[in-house]
N, C-alpha and C positions, 0 to 999 in steps of 0.2 A: 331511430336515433333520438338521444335526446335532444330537446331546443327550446329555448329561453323565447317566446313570444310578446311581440308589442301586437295587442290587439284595437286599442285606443290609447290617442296619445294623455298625457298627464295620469295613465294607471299602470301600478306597477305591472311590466312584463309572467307571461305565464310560463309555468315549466308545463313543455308537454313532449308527449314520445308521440313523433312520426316519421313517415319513411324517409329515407334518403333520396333526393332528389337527383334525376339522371341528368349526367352531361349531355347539351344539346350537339347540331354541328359548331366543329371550332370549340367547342367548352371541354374543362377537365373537372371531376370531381375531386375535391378536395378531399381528404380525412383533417381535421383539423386539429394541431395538436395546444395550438395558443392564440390567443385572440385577445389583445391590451384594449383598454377600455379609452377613450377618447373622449373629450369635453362637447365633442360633435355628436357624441349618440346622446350626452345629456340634451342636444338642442332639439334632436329625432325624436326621442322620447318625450321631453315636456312638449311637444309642442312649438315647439322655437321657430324650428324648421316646417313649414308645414307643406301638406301633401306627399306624404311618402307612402310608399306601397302597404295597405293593409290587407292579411295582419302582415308581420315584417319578424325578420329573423337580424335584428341589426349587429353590429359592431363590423369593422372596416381596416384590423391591423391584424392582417391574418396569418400565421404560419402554419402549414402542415403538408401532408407528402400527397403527391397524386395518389389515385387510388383506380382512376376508370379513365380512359378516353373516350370521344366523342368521335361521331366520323369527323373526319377529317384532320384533328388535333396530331401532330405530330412537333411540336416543339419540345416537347419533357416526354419521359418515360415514367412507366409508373415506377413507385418508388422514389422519385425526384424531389429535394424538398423545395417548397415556391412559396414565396410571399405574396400577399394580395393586398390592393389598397384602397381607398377612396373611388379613386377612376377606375370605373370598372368595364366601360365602353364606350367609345366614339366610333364617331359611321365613318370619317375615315377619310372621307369625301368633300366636306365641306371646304371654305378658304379658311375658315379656323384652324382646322385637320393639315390642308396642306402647307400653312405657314408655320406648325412646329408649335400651337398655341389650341393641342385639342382639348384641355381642359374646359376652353372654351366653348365646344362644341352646344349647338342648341340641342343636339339629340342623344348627349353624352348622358349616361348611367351610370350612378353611382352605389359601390356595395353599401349594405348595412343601410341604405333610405330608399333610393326605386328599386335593387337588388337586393333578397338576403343575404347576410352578411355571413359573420363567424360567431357567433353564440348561440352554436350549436354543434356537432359530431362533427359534421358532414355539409359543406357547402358545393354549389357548383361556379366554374369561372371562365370566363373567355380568356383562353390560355397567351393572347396577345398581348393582356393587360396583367400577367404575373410576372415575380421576378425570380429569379434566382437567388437563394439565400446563402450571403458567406459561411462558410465554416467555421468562422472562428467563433461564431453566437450560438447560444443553444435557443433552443424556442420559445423561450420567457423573454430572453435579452433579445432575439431581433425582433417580437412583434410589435414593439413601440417603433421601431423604426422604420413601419409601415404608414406614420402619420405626423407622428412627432416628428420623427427621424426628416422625412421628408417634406413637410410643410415648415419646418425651421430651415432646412436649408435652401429652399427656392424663396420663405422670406431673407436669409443671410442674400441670397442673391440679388435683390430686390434692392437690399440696402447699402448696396454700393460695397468699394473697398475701402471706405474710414476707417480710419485707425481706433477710434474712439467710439462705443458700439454701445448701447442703451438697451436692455430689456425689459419690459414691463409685463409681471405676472410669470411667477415663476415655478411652472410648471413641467408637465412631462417632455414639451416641448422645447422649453427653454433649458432645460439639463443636457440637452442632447445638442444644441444648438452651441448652446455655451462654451460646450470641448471644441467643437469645429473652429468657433469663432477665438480662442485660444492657440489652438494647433497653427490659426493662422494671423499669431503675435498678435491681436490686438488688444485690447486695451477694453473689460467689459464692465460696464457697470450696470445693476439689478436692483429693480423696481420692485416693492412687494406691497401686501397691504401695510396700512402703517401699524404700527408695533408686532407686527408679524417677525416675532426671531428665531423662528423656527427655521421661514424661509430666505432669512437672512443666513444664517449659519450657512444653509444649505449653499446660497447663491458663492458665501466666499470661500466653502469647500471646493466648489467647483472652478474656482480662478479668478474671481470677481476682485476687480480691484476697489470696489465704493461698494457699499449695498447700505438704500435706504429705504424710506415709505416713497412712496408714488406721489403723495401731496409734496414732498421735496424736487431741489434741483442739484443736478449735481455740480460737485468742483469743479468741475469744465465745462463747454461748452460740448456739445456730442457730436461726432459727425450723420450720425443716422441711429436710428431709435427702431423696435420694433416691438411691436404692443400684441401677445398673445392672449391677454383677458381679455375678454369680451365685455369690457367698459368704455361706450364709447365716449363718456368722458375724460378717459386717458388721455384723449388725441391732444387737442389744446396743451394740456401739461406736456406730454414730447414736444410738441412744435414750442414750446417754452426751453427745452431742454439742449433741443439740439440749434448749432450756432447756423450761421450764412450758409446757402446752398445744403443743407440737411435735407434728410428724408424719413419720414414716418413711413412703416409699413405697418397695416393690418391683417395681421398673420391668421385673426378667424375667420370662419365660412360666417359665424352671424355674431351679431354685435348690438348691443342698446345703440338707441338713438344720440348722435354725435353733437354737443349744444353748438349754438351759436359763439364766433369767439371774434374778437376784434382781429380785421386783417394784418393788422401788425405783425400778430406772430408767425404768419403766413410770409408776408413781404422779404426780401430777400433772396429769393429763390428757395425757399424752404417749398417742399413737395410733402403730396400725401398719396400712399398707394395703397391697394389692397392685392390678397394672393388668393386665388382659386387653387389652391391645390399643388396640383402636380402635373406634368405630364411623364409620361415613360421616358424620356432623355433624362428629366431629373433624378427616378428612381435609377438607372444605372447607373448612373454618374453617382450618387450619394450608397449605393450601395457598393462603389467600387473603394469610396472614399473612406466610407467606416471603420475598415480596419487597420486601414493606414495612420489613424490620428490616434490614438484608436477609440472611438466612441465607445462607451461605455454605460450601457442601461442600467441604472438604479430602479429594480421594479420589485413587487409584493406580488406573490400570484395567492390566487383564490380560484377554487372550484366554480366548473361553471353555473352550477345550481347558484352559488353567491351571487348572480349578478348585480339582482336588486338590490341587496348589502351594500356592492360594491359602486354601484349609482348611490345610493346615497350619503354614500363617504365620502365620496367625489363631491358632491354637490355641497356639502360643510365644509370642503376645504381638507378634510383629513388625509388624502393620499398626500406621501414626498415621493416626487417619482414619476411612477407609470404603474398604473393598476394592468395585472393581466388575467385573464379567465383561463384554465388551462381543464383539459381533457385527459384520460386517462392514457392516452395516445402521449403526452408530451413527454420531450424527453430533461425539462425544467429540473 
């Protein structure tokens, strides 16, 4: 099969043909028909993230059809299409696991960094940790909403139900997020770099009722902000943005270091939280909800040979969207 390899981090990934890796017990092998590109293999790849499994087969928003069972695997049949995410295992067992918060898990794995991912033919998965993909998506449109899709809406969960809803850094995750948080009346305003009107346009295409630079504040007060660039000098500016009793969330897995800020803008019951992910409750729940609002992916697909192209477009800023890698398999 072909696969895109991370050998060392901060060097571009290799193209190389090897076998297809067998489903273990409990795992299903994938055929992979799309695999969308995530700001989180930008952190796998530089570096950001460290210690992930070398060499690695990353990316982590994955759609394709089973292909092979594993002994024991009997949830899907082959031919079944399943989407694959970030959380790629928990043991299941832990108090993390049994309170509904296995993202948390200390012994959780994750695709695309200690699992090979989908930037490649052929992955393999623990068929507990996939999902079901609606039919109303073809394979380019749901596989953003394998990470976008769903780390914006356990951040939307995060941040309460304000009417008045802030997002900072307007990316594949905040397009996706955006329709939910409209489907559900509120009220959004969109952070971008400043004189970015590219990503202005974008934000007020998508329902935005303000869109400005992120060094501004908005005409209102916010009830809750959430910051998916991975600037952690954003926080400070939301906790400036949003009024009494607010809440920031930290919608990435990593983030620059956060400055020092007077507690003032803290005081009030203003909060600050961050989101690990997902867990499986989320993924149903947002996969049930997708086509009810109805989400809608704005994505560009590229060959998976593109990948490295595709990291470094990402990395200037030049996707609007969701970047997606697709195989000859998809049906995009």
């Amino acid at each position: 099969m072909l696969a895109m390899i991370l050998d060392t981090a901060g060097k571009p990934l290799r193209k190389a043909d090897m076998p297809s890796p067998n489903p273990g017990t409990g795992q299903v092998l994938i055929r992979v028909h799309a695999c969308a590109v995530c700001r989180t293999d930008l952190h796998v790849v530089d570096g950001e993230l460290t210690n992930p499994k070398l060499p690695l087969v990353p990316g982590h928003e994955i759609v394709g059809t089973v292909a092979q069972l594993g002994e024991g695997a009997t949830r899907f049949k082959i031919g079944d299409r399943v989407g694959l995410p970030w959380l790629g295992w928990a043991c299941g067992e832990c108090s993390y696991c049994h309170n509904g918060q296995e993202n948390l898990c200390d012994q959780a794995k994750f695709t695309g960094y200690t699992l090979d991912g989908g930037y490649a033919e052929y992955t393999v998965a623990h068929e507990r940790f996939c999902f079901s993909i609606p039919n109303f998506y073809n394979d380019a449109e749901a596989a953003p909403l394998l990470c976008a899709g769903l780390i914006g809406y356990r951040s939307l969960i995060k941040a309460g139900n304000g009417r008045r809803l802030g997002i900072y850094g307007f990316g594949a995750a905040a397009h996706i997020v955006a329709q939910i948080a409209k489907y559900q009346q509120r009220e959004i305003y969109a952070f971008t770099r400043p004189g970015d009107k590219q990503a202005k346009n974008f934000a007020m295409k998508l329902g935005a009722i303000w869109a400005g630079g992120s060094n501004e504040l908005p005409p209102e007060a916010l009830d809750a902000a959430i910051i998916f660039a991975p600037v952690g000098g954003l926080v400070p500016l939301a906790l400036k943005a949003v009024g009494k009793g607010g809440t920031v969330v930290c919608g990435g897995i990593h983030m620059s270091d956060i400055p020092s800020f007077p507690y003032s803008i803290l005081w009030e019951e203003r909060s600050i939280c961050s989101v690990a992910n997902l867990t499986r409750r989320d993924g149903e729940e947002f996969m049930a909800l997708a086509p009810k609002v109805p989400v809608r992916s704005k994505v560009e697909t590229f060959p998976l040979e593109q990948a490295n192209e595709v990291l470094n477009r990402f990395r200037a800023g030049k996707i609007e969207g969701a970047a997606v890698l697709v195989t000859n398999a998809s049906d995009a």
